[in-house]
N, C-alpha and C positions, 0 to 999 in steps of 0.2 A: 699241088696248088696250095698257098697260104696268104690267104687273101689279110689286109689286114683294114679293114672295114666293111661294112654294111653293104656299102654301095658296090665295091668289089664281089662281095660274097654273091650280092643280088643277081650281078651281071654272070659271075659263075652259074650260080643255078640257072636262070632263064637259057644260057646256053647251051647247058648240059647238053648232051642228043645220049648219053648211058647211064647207067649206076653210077653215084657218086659211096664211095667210102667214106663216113664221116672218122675224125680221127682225132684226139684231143692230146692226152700225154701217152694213147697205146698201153694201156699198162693194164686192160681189161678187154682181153679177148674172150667176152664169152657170147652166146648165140649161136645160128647158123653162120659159117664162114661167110664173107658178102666181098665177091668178086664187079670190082669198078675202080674210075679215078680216085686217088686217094685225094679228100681233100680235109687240111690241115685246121685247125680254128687256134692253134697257137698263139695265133696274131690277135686276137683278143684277148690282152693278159692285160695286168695291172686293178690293183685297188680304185675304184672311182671316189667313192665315199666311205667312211665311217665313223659313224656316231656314237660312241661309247657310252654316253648317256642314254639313247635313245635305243640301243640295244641292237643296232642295225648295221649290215655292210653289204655293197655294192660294189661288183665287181666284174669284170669281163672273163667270159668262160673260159677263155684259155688261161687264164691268173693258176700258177701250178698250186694246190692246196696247200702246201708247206709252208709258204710265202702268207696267206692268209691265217694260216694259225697261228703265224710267227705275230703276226701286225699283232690277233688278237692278243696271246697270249701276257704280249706287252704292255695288253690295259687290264688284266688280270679276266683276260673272256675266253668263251670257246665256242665250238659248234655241239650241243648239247647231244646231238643226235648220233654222235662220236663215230665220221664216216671212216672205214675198213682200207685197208690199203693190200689190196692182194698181191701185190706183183712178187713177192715168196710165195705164197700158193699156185700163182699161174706161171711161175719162172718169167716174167716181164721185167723189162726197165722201163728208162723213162720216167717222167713226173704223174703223177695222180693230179688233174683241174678240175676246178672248180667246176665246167661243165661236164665233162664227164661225170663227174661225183651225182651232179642232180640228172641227168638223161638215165642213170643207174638206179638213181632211188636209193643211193648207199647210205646204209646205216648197220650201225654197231649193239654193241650188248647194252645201250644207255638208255636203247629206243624201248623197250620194255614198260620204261618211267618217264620217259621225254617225247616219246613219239620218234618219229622217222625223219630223212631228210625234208620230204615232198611237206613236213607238218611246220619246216620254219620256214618253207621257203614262202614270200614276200609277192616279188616280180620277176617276170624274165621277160625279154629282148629277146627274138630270133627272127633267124630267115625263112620261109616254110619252102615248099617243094614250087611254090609259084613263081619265088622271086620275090614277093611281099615282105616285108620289116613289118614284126607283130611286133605291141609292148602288149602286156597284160599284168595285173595288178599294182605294186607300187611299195613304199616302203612301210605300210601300213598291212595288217592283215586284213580289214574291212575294206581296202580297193578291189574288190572283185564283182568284175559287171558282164554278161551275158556269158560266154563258156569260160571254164575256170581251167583256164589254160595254163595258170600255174601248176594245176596239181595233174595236169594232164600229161602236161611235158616231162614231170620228176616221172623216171621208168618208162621212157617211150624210149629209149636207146637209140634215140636221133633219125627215128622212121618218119616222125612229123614234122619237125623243123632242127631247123642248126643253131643252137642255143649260142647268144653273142654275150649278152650281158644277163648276170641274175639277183637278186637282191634278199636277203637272209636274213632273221632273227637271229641274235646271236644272245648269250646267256651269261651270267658271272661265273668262273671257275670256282668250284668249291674250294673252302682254305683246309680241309683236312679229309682225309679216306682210310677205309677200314678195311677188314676184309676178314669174313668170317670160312675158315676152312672146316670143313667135315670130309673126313678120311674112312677109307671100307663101306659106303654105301655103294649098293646094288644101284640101277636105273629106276625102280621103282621106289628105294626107298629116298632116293636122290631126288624124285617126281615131287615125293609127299614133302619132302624137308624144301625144296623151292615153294612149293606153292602155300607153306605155312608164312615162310619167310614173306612172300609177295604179300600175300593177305592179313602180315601184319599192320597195325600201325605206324610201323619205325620207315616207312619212305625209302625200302632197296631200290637201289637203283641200276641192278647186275643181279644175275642167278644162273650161273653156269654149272654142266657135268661133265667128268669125261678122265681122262687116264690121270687128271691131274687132281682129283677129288671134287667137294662139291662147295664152289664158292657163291658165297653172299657179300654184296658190295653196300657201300652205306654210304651218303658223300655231303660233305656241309660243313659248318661251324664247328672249331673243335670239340667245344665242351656238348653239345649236341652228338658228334659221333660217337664221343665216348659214352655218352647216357644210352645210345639207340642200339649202340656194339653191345652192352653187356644185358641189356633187356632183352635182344635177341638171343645171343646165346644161351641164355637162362630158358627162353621160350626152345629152342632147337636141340637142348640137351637130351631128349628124348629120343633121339635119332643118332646120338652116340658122343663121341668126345668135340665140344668144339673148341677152335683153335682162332687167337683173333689178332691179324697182322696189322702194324696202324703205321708202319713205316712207311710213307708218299711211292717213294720213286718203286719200289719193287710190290707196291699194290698195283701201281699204274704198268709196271713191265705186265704182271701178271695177267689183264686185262685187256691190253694189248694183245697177247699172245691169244686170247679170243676172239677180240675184234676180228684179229687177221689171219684168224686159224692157222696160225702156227704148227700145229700137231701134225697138221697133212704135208708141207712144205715138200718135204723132204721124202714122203714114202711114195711108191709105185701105187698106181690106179686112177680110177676116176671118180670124182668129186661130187656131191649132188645135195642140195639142200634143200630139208623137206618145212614146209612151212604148213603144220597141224595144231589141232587141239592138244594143250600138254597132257590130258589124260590119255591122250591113244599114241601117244609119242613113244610109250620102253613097246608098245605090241609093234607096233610098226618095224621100230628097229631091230625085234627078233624076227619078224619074215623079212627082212631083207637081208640077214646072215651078212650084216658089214663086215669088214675088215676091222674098222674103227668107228667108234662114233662122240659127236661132241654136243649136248643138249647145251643152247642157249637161249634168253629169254623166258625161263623158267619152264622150259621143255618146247616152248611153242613151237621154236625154230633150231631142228636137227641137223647139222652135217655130219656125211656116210662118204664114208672113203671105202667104193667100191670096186670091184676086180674090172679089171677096161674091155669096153666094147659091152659090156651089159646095160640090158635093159632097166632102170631099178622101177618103171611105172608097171611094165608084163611082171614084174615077180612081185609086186606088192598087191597089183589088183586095183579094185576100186578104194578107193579112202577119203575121207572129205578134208581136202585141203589143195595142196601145191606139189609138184615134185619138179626143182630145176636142176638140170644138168652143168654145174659150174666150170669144172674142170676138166677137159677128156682132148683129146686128138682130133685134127681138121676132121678126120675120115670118120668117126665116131659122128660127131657135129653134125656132120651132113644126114647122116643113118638115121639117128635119133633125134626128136627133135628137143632140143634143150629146155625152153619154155614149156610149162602146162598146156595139153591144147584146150581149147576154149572151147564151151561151148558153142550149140549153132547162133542160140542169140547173140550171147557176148559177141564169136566172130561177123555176125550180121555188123554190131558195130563198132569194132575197130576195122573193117571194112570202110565202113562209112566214114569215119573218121579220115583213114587215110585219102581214101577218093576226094575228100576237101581240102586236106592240106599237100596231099603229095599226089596232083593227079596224074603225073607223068611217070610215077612209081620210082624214081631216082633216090630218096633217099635209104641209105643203109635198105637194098630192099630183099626181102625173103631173111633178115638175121632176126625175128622174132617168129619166125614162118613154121 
C-alpha cells in the first residue's frame, strides 16, 4: 500500500482489521521485527516550502533526505543536528526520509553542540492509529499548544502516528572546519581530553574516540577556527602531541565516518549503543569486553560491536543510562528486546499514550515492545 494523500492514508488506517508495517525509505531496520501489511509513506515526498531567510523547511515525510540537503546545501544551510545514515551499518538500501529520519530521532556527533533531531523540529502532519489527520505546531518554535506532539513523535518509530508532512529549523553551514587529532590515548585519557575540550570556551562541536584516535571538531568563520584550533591545542597539549587538519572535504569524510559508524560496517557481531554519563563510559566499556568500541559526544554516547546473540544489558548489570540493540538478526530482535525496558511508570505511560493514538494497536506494533 502507497497511499499518496491524507485522505487515502486515513481510509487505509480506518480499514486496517491487522498490523500495519509503517515503512519509509527501509533503510533502518531496527526494534522488534513487526509482522503486518506493509505500508509505504513514499507518496508524501517533495519540498513544500523553504525559507532561507527565515531558517525553515517543510516537507513531506517520504521527501528522501538527500534531496533535502541537496535544496539546502544550495543556500549555503544544513540540518545542524547532522542526521546518520546507517544503511552501511545495517547492510540496507534504499533512501533515508525525511520521516523516517524524525520517527528515529536521528542525530549525529553535531548534537553534542546543536542538540538532536526532535530540538529543530517545528511541526508535523500525521495520521494516528484512528484515522484522524493531526497538525501540531508550525513553523515557529513557540506554536506549541496542549500535547507537544512534536517532540513526541521525533522517536516514536511510527507506534503513534504516520508522519505525512514535518517542518524544521534549518541552520547556516559553517564556511570553514578543523579538526583537532590526539593519537596513543587510552579511553580514560581520551574521556579527560573530550571533556576539557567540551568545557572549553572554543564552541567544539564534535569529540569522538576510537581506533581512529581522539578527535575534536571546531566549525565557523575562518579566521575564528583558526584562532579556536590553536588555543585548543595549546590547552590539550597535556595529553600529548596534537595534530590540526583544516582541510574541508577530509574533515567532513572523517565525521561522517562517525556519524555513520563506519568502523562496524563491515565486521561480524552485533551492534549496541549505550547512551551514559561520559564519566562511567571507559568502566562500562571494560565489563562489557567489546570487540570494538567508538565514544561519541564526548563519551556520553558509546557504540560496542559485540559477539551475536549476547545479552550486553545481563552482562553490564544495572547502570544509569540506556543500552539499545542496533544491529543484530531478526532472531536476536525478537529474544532480546532492543529498546531499554521502561520503567513501570514510564511503561504506565507510553501505555497510555498508545491507547489514545493507536487504540486498535495497528501501528508498527510490539517493535518498541
Amino acid at each position: 500500500m502507497r497511499p499518496g494523500t491524507e485522505e487515502e492514508l486515513s481510509a487505509i488506517v480506518v480499514g486496517a482489521e491487522g498490523p500495519l508495517r509503517i515503512v519509509g525509505g527501509g533503510t533502518r531496520p531496527v526494534g522488534r521485527p513487526v509482522a503486518g501489511d506493509i505500508l509505504e509513506v513514499s507518496g508524501f515526498a517533495g519540498i513544500r516550502l523553504h525559507e532561507p531567510g527565515a531558517l525553515t523547511l517543510v516537507a513531506g515525510a517520504g521527501t528522501p533526505l538527500a534531496e533535502v540537503e541537496a535544496a539546502l546545501a544550495a543556500e549555503g544551510q544544513r540540518l545542524a543536528f547532522e542526521p546518520a545514515d546507517w544503511r552501511g551499518l545495517l547492510g540496507t538500501r534504499g533512501e533515508p526520509t525525511l520521516g523516517g529520519m524524525v520517527a528515529a530521532n536521528v542525530s549525529g556527533p553535531r548534537r553534542v553542540q546543536a542538540g538532536a533531531c526532535r530540538d529543530a523540529l517545528l511541526g508535523v502532519r500525521f495520521v494516528d492509529g484512528t484515522g484522524a489527520v493531526v497538525k501540531n505546531g508550525g513553523r515557529v518554535m513557540k506554536n506549541v499548544t496542549g500535547y507537544d506532539l512534536v517532540k513526541l513523535m521525533a522517536g516514536s518509530w511510527g507506534t503513534l502516528g504516520i508522519l505525512t508532512e514535518v517542518s524544521l529549523k534549518v541552520l547556516p553551514a559553517p564556511e570553514s572546519v578543523a579538526v583537532l587529532v590526539l593519537g596513543g590515548l587510552d579511553d580514560r585519557a581520551a574521556l579527560a581530553a573530550m571533556t576539557a575540550a567540551l568545557g572549553s570556551p572554543y564552541d567544539v562541536t564534535g569529540a569522538a574516540h576510537g581506533a581512529m584516535g581522539t578527535l575534536i571538531r571546531i566549525e565557523g568563520f575562518a579566521q575564528s577556527v583558526a584562532y579556536r584550533s590553536e588555543r585548543l591545542a595549546a590547552l590539550l597539549a597535556r595529553f600529548g602531541a596534537v595534530r590540526v587538519e583544516a582541510v574541508a572535504e577530509p574533515c567532513r569524510a572523517l565525521w561522517h565516518g562517525i556519524r555513520d559508524v563506519e568502523a562496524f560496517r563491515a565486521a561480524t557481531g552485533d551492534v549496541w549503543r549505550l547512551s551514559v554519563r561520559p564519566s562511567e563510559a571507559p568502566g562500562l566499556v571494560a565489563r562489557a569486553g567489546a570487540r570494538q568500541a567508538l565514544y561519541d559526544w564526548g563519551g556520553g554516547l558509546v557504540w560496542l560491536l559485540m559477539p551475536e546473540g549476547e545479552d550486553l544489558r545481563a552482562r553490564l548489570g544495572a547502570f544509569a543510562g540506556h543500552a539499545t540493540l542496533i544491529r543484530a538478526s531478526d532472531e536476536v530482535r525478537r529474544r532480546i528486546a532492543p529498546f531499554q525496558p521502561e520503567t513501570a511508570a514510564l511503561a504506565a505511560i507510553s501505555a497510555g499514550l498508545r491507547a489514545r493514538f493507536d487504540p486498535k494497536g495497528i501501528l508498527n506494533p510490539g517493535l518498541m515492545g
